[in-house]
N, C-alpha and C positions, 0 to 999 in steps of 0.2 A: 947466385940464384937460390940456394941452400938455407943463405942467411934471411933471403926475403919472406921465403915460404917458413919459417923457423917464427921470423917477427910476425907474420899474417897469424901461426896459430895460436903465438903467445898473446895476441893483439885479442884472439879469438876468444879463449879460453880466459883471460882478463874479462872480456864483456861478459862473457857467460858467469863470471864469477857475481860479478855487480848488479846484473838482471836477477841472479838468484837472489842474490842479496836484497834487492828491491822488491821481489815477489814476498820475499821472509818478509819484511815490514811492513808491506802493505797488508799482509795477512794476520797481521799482531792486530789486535784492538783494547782501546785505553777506554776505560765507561768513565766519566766523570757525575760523581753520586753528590747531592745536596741532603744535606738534611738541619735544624735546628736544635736536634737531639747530639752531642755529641758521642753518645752510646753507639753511631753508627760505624765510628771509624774502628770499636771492636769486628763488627759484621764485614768491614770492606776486609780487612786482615783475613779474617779465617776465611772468607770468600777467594783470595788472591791467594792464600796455600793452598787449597782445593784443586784450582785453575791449575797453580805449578802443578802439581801431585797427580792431574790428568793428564797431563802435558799439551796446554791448551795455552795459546800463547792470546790471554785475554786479563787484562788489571784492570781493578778497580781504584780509582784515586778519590778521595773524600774530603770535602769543606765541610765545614758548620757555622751554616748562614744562622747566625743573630737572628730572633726573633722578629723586630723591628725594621730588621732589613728582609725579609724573607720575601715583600710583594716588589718592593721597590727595585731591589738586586732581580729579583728573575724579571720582571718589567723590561729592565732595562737591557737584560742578556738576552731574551725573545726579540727585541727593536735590533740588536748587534747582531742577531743569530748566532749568540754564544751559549744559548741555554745546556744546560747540565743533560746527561745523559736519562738518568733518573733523578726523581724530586721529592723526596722526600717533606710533604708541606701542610699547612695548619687544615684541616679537612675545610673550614669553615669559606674558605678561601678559592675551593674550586668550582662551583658555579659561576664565579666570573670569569677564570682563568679557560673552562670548560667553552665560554661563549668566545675567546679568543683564540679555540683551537689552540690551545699550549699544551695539549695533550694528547697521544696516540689511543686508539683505543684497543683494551685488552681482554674483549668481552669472551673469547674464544678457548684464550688463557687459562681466563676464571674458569670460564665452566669446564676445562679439564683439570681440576686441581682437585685431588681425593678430600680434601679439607676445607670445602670451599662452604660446608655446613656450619661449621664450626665458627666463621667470621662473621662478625656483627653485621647484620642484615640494614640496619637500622645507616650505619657509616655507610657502605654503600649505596645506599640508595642517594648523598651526597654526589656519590661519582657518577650518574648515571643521566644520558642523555641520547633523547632518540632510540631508546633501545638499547644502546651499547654501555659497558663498561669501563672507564678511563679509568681509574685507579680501585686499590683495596687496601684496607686498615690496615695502619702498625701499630705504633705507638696510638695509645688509647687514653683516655683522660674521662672519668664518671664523677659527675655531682655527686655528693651524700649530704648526709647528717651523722655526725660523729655524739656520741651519745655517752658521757660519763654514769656507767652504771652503779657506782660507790655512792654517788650522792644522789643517784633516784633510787635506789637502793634503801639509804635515808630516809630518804622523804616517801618510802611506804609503797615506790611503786616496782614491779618483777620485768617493766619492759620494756624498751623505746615508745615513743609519741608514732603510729602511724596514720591519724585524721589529725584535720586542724584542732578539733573539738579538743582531743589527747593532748596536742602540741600547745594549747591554751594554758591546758588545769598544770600539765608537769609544769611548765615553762614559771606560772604563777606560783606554785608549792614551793621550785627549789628558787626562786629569786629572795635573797633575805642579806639582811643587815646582820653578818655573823660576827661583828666584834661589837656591835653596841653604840658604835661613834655615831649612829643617827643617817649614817651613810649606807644605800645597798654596796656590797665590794663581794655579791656573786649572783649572777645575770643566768636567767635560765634559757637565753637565746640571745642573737643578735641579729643585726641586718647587714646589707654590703653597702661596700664603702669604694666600686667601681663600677665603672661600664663593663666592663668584660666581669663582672660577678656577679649584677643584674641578669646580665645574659644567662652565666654560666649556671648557677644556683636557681636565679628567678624566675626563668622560665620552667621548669620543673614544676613552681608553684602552679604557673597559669595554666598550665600542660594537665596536671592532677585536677584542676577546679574546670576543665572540659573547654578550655580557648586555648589560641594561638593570636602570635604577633601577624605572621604572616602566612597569606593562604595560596592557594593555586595562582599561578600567575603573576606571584610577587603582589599580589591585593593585600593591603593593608587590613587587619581584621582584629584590632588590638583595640578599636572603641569597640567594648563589648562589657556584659553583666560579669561577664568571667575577671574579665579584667579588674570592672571597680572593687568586684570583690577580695581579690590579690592586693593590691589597694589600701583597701579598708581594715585588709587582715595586720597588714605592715604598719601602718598609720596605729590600730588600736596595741599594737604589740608595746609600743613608747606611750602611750597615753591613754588608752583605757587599763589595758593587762599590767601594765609597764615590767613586764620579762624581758625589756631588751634598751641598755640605753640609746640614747638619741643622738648620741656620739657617735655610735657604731655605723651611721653615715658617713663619716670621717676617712678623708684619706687616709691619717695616721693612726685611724685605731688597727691594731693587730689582735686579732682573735684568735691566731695559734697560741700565741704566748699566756693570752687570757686561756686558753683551754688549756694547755699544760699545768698553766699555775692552779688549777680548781677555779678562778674566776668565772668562768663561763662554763654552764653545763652541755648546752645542745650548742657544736660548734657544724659552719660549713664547711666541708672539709671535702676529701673524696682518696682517694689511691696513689696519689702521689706524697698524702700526712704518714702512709703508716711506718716506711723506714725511718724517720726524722724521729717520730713517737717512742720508737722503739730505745730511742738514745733521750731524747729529751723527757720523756715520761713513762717509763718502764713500771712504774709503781699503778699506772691509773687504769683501770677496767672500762674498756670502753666498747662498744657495741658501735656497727659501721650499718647503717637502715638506707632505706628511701626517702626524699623527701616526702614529709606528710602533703597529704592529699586530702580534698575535701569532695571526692566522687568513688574512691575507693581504688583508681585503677593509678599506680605510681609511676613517674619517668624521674629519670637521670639524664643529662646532656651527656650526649656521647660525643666528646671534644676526643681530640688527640690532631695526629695525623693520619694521612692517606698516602702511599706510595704510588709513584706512576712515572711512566715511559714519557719524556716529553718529546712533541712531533718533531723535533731538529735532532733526535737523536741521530746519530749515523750508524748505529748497527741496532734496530730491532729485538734481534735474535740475541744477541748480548745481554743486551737491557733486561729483557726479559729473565736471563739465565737468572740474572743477581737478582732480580724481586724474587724469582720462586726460590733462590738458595739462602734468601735472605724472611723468609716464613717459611722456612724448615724448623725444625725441632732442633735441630744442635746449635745456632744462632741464637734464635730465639730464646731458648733454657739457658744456656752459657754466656750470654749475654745481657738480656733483658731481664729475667727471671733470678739470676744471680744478683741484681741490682734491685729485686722488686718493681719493675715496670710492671702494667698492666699488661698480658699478654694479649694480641688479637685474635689467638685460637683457642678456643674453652676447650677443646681435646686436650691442650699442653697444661692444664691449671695441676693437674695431680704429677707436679714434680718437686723434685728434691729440698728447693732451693722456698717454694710456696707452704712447702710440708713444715718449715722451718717458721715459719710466718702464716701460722692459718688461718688469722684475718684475712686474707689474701684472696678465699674461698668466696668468702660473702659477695664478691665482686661476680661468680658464676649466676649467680640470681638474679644480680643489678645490671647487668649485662643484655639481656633482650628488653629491658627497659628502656634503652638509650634512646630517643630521637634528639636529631640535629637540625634548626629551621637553614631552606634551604634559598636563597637568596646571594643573585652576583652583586647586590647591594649592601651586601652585610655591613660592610666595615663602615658607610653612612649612615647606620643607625643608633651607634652607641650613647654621641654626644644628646641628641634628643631623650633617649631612653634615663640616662642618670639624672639628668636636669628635669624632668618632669616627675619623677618617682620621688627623688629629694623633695622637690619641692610642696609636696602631697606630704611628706611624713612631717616636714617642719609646719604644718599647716601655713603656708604660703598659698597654697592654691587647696579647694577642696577636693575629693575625691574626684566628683565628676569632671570639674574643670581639669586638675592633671591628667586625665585620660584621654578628655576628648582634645583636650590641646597638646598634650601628646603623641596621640595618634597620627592626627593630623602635622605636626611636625615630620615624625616620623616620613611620612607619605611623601612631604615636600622634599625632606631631603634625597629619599630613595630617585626623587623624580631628577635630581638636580643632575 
């Protein structure tokens, strides 16, 4: 009898071992973080020492989803109900994702957050629907014009092009034929040579000349004066002004290398050129502006990413922990700012790592500048936007026809 009641409490004491043990693990939580930056798997690390060091039984584990993969892969993880915990993803991209509910919203969050001034106003207003807020900036990405001051310098002038009119006469001065062979081989500007640097760059133009592509509603608003005249300004840059060859529509042309080499004076560029600059052209004086504007009031695209909670997360309260510890000041500086990333909080611009680098600063001014067009259609507008604007500078189509058949592509596709 001894033995049975011996084995009932060892029987007992066994389960009780195993149910603790199952409470332990149920009670553990794994976040699984995406992001296309691989700078994030610094943040998930120092984030998972933290967790130990509180003794909070919560990890973070991290992918880095491929650019090119980033809609397709979470697509396809929303349809399997495998999506990531958090998602670190191209800002551009969440209006549509926003219309499929692939995101919690963390409007509550935000507004408890001492630093919540400090973040580009302009990005989130990308996350924003019905009132609430689904995600907020990270990683951050700003148009510019990058300005060789040696050779405006030269050529007589004290200071970037900020009207068209400036971006005319400089672009015209420093374009010249400096060896003599009959050939120009230094270009006082150029044009782009993709979909996504139309966008990125050229709408800034159309942004400062008082139009947009797209307006409330997803209504197309890109046949417009604004427009032809954006247009007109690019068309005459190659063949009235000629400050810019006609190449520089070109997939293959490369305009970093041309601005390194002194070939090109006014490059487009933005905050992701200045640590590269630093190693590749150390010698050259360069000045980081707005794109010129022909109204006086200037924009930048405010690209990057946007973090956010996706609705299949299984712990909320988690999720959340790692966005707010991951736009902390020790992250962010010792990660991001250690590498020159643009930061997403203008409080953190005055540190150690920026003071080292203070181009870096300029980015504080270019910063409330940002707007981002805001459209679950985006990614259907590229191929019509390079195809009609090409075809406008090679004179293949005139002005007004590129625009209004433009537009109207435009429109068709978003429709499709």
């Amino acid at each position: 009898m001894k033995k049975i009641i011996i084995a009932v409490v060892l029987l007992s004491l066994t389960c009780a071992l195993f149910a603790n043990g199952g409470a332990d693990k149920a009670d553990s939580v794994e976040l699984r973080i995406w992001n296309r930056n691989a700078l994030m798997e610094g943040v998930v690390k120092m984030f998972n020492d933290q967790m130990e060091a509180e003794g909070k039984d919560v990890r973070a584990v991290f992918e880095v989803i491929p650019y090119d993969q980033q809609v397709p892969k979470f697509m396809a993880a929303l349809s399997s109900n495998t999506a990531p915990d958090v998602y670190s993803l191209d800002l551009v991209q969440y209006p549509y994702f926003l219309e499929q509910d692939a995101f919690a919203p963390i409007t509550k969050q935000y507004e408890s957050l001492s630093f919540k001034d400090a973040l580009p106003q302009g990005n989130i207003d990308v996350a924003r629907k019905d009132g609430e807020v689904y995600a907020l900036p990270y990683e951050l990405d700003l148009s510019t014009l990058l300005v060789n001051m040696d050779i405006l310098r030269e050529a007589g002038y004290d200071k970037p092009p900020a009207t068209w009119e400036e971006y005319i006469e400089i672009g015209m001065a420093v374009t010249k034929d400096t060896d003599g062979d009959g050939n120009i081989d230094q270009w006082g500007s150029h044009l782009l040579n993709s979909a996504g640097g139309n966008m990125f760059w050229g709408l800034p133009y159309l942004w400062g000349n008082g139009g947009a592509m797209i307006g409330p509603g997803e209504k197309v608003t890109y046949d417009s004066k604004a427009t032809r005249e954006v247009y007109q300004l690019w068309y005459d840059m190659v063949h009235t002004y000629k400050m810019a060859p006609e190449s520089s529509i070109q997939s293959d042309f490369n305009a970093y290398n041309m601005f390194i080499s002194g070939k090109l004076v006014m490059y487009h560029g933005g905050n992701f050129n200045l640590t590269s600059l630093r190693t590749d052209a150390p010698e050259i004086d360069y000045e980081i502006v707005p794109i010129p504007s022909n109204t006086g009031r200037h924009y930048t695209f405010g690209g990057g990413n946007l973090i956010g909670i996706t609705s299949q997360s299984k712990d909320f309260d988690a999720a959340w922990s790692f966005i707010e510890y991951a736009l902390s000041e020790e992250p962010l500086v010792e990660v991001y700012a250690k590498d020159y990333g643009l930061l997403p909080r203008t409080d953190l611009f005055d540190n150690k790592y920026y003071r080292e680098l203070p181009r870096m600063m300029a980015f504080v001014d270019i910063l409330p500048m940002a707007k981002t067009p805001i459209s679950k259609n985006y990614n259907k507008i590229y191929d019509p936007l390079l195809y009609y604007i090409n075809s406008s500078i090679r004179g293949e189509l005139s002005v007004d026809e590129a625009v209004t058949q433009g537009a109207r592509a435009i429109a068709e596709a978003m429709e499709d």
